[in-house]
N, C-alpha and C positions, 0 to 999 in steps of 0.2 A: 504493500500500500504506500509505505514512504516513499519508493523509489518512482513507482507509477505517480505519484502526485508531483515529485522533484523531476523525472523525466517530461510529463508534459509541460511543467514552470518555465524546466530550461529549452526545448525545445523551442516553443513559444519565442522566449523570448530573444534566443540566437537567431533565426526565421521571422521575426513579422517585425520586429524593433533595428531599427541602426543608431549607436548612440558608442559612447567612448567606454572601454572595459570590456566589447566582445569576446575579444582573444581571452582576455584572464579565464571568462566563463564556459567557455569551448575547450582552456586548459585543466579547467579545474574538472571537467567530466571526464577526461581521457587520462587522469592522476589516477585513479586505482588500474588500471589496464600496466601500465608503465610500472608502478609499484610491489614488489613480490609482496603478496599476500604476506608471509613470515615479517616483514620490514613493517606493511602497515600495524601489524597485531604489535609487534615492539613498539612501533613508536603510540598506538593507544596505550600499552600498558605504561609508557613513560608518561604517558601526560597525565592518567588517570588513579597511578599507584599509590601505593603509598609514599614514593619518592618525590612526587606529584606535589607544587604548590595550592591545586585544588583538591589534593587529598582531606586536608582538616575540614574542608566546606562540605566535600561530600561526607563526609563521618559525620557532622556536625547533623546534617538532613536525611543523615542513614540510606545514605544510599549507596549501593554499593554498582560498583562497572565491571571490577579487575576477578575474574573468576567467580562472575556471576549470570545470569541468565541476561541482563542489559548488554555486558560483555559481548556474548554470543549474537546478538541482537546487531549491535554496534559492527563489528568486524563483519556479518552477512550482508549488511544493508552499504556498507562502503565496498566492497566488490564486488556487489551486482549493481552499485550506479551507473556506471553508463548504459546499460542494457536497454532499457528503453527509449531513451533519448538518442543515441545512437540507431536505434530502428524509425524513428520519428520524423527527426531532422532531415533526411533528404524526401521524403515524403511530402512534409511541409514547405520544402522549397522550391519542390518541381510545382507546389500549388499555387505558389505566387501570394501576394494580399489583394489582389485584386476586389473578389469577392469578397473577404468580411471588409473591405473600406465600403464597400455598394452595401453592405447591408449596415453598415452604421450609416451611412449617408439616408437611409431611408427608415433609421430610427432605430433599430433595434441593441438593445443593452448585448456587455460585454459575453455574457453566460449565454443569450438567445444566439450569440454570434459563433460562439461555441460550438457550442451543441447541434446546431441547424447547417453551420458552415464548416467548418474546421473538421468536426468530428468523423463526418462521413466519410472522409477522405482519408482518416488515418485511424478507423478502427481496427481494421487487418494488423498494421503495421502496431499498433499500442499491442493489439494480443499476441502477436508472433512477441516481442521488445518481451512482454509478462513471461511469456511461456522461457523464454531463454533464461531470463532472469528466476526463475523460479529452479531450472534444473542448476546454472549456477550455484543459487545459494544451495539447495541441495547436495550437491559435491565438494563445499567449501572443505576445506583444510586446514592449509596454514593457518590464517589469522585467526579462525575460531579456536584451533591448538592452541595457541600462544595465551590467548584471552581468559579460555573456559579455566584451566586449571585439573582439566579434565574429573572433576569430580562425579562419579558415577551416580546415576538417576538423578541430577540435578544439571550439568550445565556439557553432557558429550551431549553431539549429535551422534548420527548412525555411520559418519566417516569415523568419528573417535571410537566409536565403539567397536568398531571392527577393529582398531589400530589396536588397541586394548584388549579386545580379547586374541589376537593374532600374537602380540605379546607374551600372554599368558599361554601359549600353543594351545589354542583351546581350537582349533581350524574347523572341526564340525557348526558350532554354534557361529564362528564368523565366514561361514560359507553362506550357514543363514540368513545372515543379517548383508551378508553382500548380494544376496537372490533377494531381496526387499528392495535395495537400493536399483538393481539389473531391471525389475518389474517395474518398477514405478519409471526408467529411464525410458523404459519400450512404450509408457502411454504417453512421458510425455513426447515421445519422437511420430506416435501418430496422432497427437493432437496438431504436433507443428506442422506434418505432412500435410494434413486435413485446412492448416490455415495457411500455407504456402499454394495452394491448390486455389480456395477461394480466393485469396489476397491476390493472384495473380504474380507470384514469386519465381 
């Protein structure tokens, strides 16, 4: 949902706006692609540890980031950023503004311009951007390693958990737990099939 709401912000706004600060916002989407996963998960647990000058604030409001379920949260949502904004952007620029300026020109607010103009034209490409970004976050690693602290039934996913029990040669149970992850990759490769097909991909 973060990412889907911060993909079409930045879309939007790299495609329909010209103003000074593009570049920064076109580099700052393609910053986790460039970033090894492992470097981003370091550098949150620097900002956010206990070594951290906002460690006292967050203890202070109890909340916790560094080997905690936000953690995990955090590190997923920063390597599947660009995912939909990158599905988006050329989308929205082969559409031009022509159409939503004619459709503000003959009244209609920012949301109706939206939804009636914009969207039709890049709801293919918004679900193919979702669907990528979901099996991404689904296969994270590194940065959610670094983050989680791996503490069992609280803060693995089903990548740690396979690392963890492959560790403990436990290989039957993380055969398992890799035929979960296998299954759920094959629906979503015919979900993306099925929206490459309508989208026209």
């Amino acid at each position: 949902m973060c990412n889907t709401i911060f993909g079409l912000a930045a879309a939007w706004m790299t495609t329909k706006f010209h103003y000074k600060g593009k570049r920064v916002l076109t580099t700052l989407i393609d910053l986790p692609v460039t970033i090894s996963p492992v470097i981003a998960g370091l550098i949150f647990l620097l900002t956010f540890g206990r070594q951290s000058p906002l460690y006292p604030y967050l203890k202070e409001m109890n909340l916790n980031i560094v080997f905690a379920v936000p953690g995990v949260l955090l590190a997923t949502i920063f390597v599947t950023l660009p995912f939909i904004s990158r599905e988006i952007i050329p989308v929205m620029e082969a559409q031009g503004s022509g159409e939503e300026e004619a459709a503000a020109l003959l009244g209609a607010d920012g949301f109706t311009i939206f939804w009636k103009v914009t969207f039709p034209h890049i709801k293919w490409a918004l679900l193919y951007g979702i669907i990528l970004c979901a099996a991404r976050a689904m296969g994270e690693f590194g940065a959610v390693s670094v983050l989680s602290g791996h503490l069992r039934g609280k803060t693995n996913t089903l990548p740690l958990h396979i690392e963890i029990l492959f560790n403990e040669f436990a290989y039957v149970p993380a055969f398992a737990v890799s035929s979960i992850l296998v299954f759920l990759a094959v629906i979503l490769l015919i979900v993306k099939s099925y929206v490459e097909v309508k989208g026209g991909k």
